[in-house]
N, C-alpha and C positions, 0 to 999 in steps of 0.2 A: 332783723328779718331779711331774708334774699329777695331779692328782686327780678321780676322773672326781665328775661333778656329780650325784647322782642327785635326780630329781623324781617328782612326779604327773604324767602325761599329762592337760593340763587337755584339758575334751572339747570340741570343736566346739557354740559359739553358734549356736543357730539363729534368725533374725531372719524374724520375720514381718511382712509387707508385704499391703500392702491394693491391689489388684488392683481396677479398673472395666471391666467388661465389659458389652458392648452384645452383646445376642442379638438375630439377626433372620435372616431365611431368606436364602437366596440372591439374591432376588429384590430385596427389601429393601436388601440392602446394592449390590447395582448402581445401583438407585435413588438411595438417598444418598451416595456413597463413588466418588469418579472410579476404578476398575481399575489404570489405567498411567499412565506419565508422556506426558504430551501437549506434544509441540515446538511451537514457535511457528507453523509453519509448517501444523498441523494446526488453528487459530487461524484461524473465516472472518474474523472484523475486522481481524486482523493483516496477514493473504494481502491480504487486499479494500482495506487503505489501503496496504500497497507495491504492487502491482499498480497501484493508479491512478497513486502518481510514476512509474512505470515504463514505463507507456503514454506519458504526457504527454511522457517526455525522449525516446520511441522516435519519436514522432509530429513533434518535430521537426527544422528541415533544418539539417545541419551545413556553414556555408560556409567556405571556404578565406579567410582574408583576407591582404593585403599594405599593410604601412605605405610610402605614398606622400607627397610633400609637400604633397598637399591633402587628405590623410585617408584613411583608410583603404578599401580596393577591397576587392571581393570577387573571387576570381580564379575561373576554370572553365577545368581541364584536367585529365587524367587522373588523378592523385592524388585530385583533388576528387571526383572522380564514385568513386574504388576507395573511398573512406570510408564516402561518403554515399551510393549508390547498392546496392553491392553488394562489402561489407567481406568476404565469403565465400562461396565456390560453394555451399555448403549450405544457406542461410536466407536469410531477406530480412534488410534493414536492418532494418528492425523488432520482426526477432524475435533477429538477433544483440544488438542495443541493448538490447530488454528483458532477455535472459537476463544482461548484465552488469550493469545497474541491481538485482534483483531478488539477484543474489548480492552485491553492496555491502550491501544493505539488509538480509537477509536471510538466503539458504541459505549467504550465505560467511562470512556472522560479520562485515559490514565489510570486506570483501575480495571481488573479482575480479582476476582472471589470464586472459589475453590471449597468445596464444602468435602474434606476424607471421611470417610466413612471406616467405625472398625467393628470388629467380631471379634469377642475370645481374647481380643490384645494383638490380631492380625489386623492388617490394612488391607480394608474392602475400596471401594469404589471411590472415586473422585470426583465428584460432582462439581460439573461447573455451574457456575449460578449465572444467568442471563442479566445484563445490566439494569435493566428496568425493577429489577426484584431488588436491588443491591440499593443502600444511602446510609451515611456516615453522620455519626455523635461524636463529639468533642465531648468528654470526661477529664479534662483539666490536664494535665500532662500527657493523658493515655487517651485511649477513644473507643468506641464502639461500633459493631457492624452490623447493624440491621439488614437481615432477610425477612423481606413479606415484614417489615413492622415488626419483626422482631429480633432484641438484642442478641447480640453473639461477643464471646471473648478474641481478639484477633488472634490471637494467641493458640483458639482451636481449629483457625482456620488457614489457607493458603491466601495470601494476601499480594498479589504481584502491583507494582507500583513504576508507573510510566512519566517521567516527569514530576518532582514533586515539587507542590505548592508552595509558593513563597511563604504563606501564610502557616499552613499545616502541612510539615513535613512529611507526615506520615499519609499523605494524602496524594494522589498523581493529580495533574491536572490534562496532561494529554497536549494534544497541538491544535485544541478549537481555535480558541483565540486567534492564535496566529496563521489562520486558514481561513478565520468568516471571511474577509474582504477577500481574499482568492477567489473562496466559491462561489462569492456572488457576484463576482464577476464576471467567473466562467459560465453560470446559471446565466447571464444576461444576454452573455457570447451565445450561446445557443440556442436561447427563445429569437434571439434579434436571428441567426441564421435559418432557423426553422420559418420564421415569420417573411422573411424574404424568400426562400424555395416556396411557400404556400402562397403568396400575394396574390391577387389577380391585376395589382395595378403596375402589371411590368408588360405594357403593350411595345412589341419591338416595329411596330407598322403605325403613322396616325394619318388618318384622310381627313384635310381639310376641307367640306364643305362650307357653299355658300349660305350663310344665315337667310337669306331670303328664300330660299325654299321653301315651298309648304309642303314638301314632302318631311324636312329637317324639321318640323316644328314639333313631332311625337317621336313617341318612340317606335309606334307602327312603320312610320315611315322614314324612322332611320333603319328600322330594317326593312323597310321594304328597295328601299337603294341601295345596300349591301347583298339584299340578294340579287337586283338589277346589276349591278355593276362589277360588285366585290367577290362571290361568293363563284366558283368557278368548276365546271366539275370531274375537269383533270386537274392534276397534280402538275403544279407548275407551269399551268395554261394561264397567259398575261392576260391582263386586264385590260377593257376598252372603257374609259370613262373621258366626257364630255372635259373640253379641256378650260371651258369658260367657269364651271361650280366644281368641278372636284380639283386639288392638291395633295400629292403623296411626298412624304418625309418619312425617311426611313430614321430609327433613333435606335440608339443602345443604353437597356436600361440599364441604371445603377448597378454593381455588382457586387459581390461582398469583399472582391479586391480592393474596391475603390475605398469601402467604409473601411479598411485595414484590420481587418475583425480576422485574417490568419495568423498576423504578428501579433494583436493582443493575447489570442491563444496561447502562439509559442510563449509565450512573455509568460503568462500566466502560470504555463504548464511548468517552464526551471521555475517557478518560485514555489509551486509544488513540491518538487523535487528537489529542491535546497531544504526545506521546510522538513519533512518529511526524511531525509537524509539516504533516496534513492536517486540512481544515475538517471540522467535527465531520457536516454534512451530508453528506461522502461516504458516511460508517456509517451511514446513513438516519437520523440525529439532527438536529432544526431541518430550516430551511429555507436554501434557493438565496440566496446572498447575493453580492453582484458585487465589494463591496469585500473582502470575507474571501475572495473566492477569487483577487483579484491581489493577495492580499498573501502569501498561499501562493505565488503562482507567484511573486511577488518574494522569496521568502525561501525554503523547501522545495527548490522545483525547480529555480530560479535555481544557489542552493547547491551543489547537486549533478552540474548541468549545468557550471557552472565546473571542479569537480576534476575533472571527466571532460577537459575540455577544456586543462587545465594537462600533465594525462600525454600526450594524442596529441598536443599540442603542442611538450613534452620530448621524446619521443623519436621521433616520424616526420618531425619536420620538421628542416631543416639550415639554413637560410636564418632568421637574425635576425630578418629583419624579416616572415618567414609566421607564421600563427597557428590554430587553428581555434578557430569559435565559432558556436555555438547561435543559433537564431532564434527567439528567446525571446518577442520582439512576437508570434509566430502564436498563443501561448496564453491573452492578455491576454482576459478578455472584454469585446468593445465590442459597441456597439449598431449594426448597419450602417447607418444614415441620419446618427449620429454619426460613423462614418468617413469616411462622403461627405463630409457637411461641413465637417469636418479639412482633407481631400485637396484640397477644392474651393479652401479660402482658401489654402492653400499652392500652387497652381496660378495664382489670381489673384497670387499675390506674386513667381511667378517662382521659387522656389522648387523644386517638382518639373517634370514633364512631364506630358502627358496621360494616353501611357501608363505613367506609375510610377501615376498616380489607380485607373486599369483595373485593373491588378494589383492592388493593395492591396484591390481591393472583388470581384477574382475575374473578373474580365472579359482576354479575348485582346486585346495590341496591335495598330493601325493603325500603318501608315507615314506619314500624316501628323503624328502626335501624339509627335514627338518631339525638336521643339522648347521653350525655357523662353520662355515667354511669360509679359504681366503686363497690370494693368488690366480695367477690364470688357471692351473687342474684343478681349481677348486678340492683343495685337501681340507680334512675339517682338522681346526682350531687345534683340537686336542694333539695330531700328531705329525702340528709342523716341524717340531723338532726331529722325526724320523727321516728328514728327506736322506738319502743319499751324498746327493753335492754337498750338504752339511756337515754331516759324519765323516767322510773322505775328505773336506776340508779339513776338520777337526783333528783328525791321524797325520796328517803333514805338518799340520803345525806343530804336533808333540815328537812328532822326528826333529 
């Protein structure tokens, strides 16, 4: 048989813990203490350096190319012009291209989705699909693309991919991560500066009154001695008060110099800008720099304009040997008199044409100019051999 066990109910330890609380009014605590969580996207340095890749890849022309056996052509034909021209009845080229760059970068997490549209075996419209409609299945190797809840083959779709996941390769993850603590610290930067331009506790005047007043003991008649004494009714007419109860100290409030909240900025904005892989000048940090900003477009936009160009070249194209790709010279910055001069010696050499010089510096083709000529009379190619001083060389040497 058991035996029942009997005890003492020992009683509940109470532990006491030392508690830090911060009192301050309503007002106070908006000032210091950000409310909510702030997405990246609500982030102007964030928005303001993807928006400028975003521009830069939209601003460029995408050409159709074909590998030939003397290099590579550009082709123009219909496909060419559905891409580049006008990928969708509803928006320009430029604002379908940005809205896929900007959810790579940003609203998709590293992700955009592209929904082509066909007719007949023709290529209709290109639908982008907005990120909030987009979320992804793992299917064991492969995966899935739900739109609205519903599955799709990636396979039928434009899948562009920004960063991919340690995890799921197949998968972007974008630059959250490595941007939450940026942004909210820049969100802090800004509520704490907004909270100080609004304060009202930044009195640059304090008048010492004598506590024994009984006029000082309300508030009626703290104003009623600020208009006796204080309150003046010109502009910069001094004051006469009683020298035994009033004291004036002039004081200079706190400023946002002092809290160093311009440095955290700067600080904040290159880490943006490193992060994000734009020059720190775009965030209005430093200054206009012409090597740092082709080295961005060789590296940032470059980058990103390729993956763009590997998927509409995977799946819209069928022919081996077609390709599409980015005009990426248009964002170089040159110096136009240094272009000229470029164009001009490639011209003397034979090299281009008159009219490739034209273009390149933004000028409409001639029908004359489109021949390869070479030399200073610019003779064309084919009848350098007719010079004169050639030939009459030629006859004395055979004497």
């Amino acid at each position: 048989m058991s035996k029942k066990r009997g005890g003492k109910k020992v009683p509940p330890v109470s532990q006491k813990r030392c508690s830090a609380v911060w009192v301050t009014d309503a007002t106070g605590w908006n000032d210091l203490c950000l409310t909510q969580y702030r997405p990246l996207d609500r982030c102007p340095e964030i928005v303001t350096a993807c928006s400028r890749i975003a521009d830069l890849i939209a601003t460029m022309t995408i050409y159709l190319m074909e590998n030939t056996k003397n290099g590579d052509q550009r082709m123009r034909n219909e496909l060419s012009r559905k891409v580049d021209i006008e990928p969708t009845s509803y928006m320009t080229r430029h604002t379908w291209m940005t809205g896929i760059v900007m959810n790579m970068l940003l609203y998709g997490r590293g992700n955009a989705v592209v929904v082509p549209h066909t007719q007949d075996g023709l290529l209709g419209d290109l639908e982008p699909i907005t990120a909030e409609r987009v979320s992804f299945m793992q299917d064991g190797y492969k995966y899935k693309i739900l739109i609205d809840g519903i599955a799709k083959d990636p396979a039928d779709l434009l899948h562009f991919v920004y960063r991919p996941d340690k995890h799921q390769l197949w998968r972007g993850r974008g630059i959250s991560i490595e941007l939450k603590d940026v942004a909210r610290n820049l969100g802090q930067a800004a509520d704490t500066i907004d909270g100080c331009m609004e304060s009202k506790w930044k009195p640059s005047v304090i008048v010492k009154v004598d506590a024994l007043t009984d006029e000082f003991a309300s508030p009626e008649g703290r104003a009623k001695l600020a208009d006796e004494y204080i309150k003046t009714g010109k502009a910069g007419e001094p004051w006469l008060i009683p020298a035994e109860q009033f004291s004036v100290q002039e004081v200079r409030p706190l400023s946002l110099k002092d809290l160093a909240i311009s440095d955290t900025v700067t600080l904040d904005k290159k880490t943006v800008a490193s992060i994000v892989g734009v020059p720190a000048f775009l965030l209005g940090v430093g200054e206009f720099n012409d090597k740092e900003w082709n080295n961005f477009i060789n590296s940032t936009v470059h980058s990103l304009a390729q993956s763009i160009e590997q998927e509409l070249t995977k799946k819209l194209l069928i022919s081996p040997k077609w390709y599409w790709k980015f005009n990426i010279r248009s964002l170089y910055s040159y110096d136009l008199k240094e272009l000229a001069d470029v164009y001009k010696d490639l011209r003397a050499t034979g090299v281009v044409t008159g009219n490739e010089v034209r273009d390149a510096i933004g000028m409409e083709p001639r029908d004359e100019l489109d021949e390869l000529q070479m030399l200073e009379n610019y003779i064309p190619v084919d009848k350098l051999g007719d010079q004169k001083k050639l030939v009459q060389g030629g006859s004395k040497n055979e004497e």
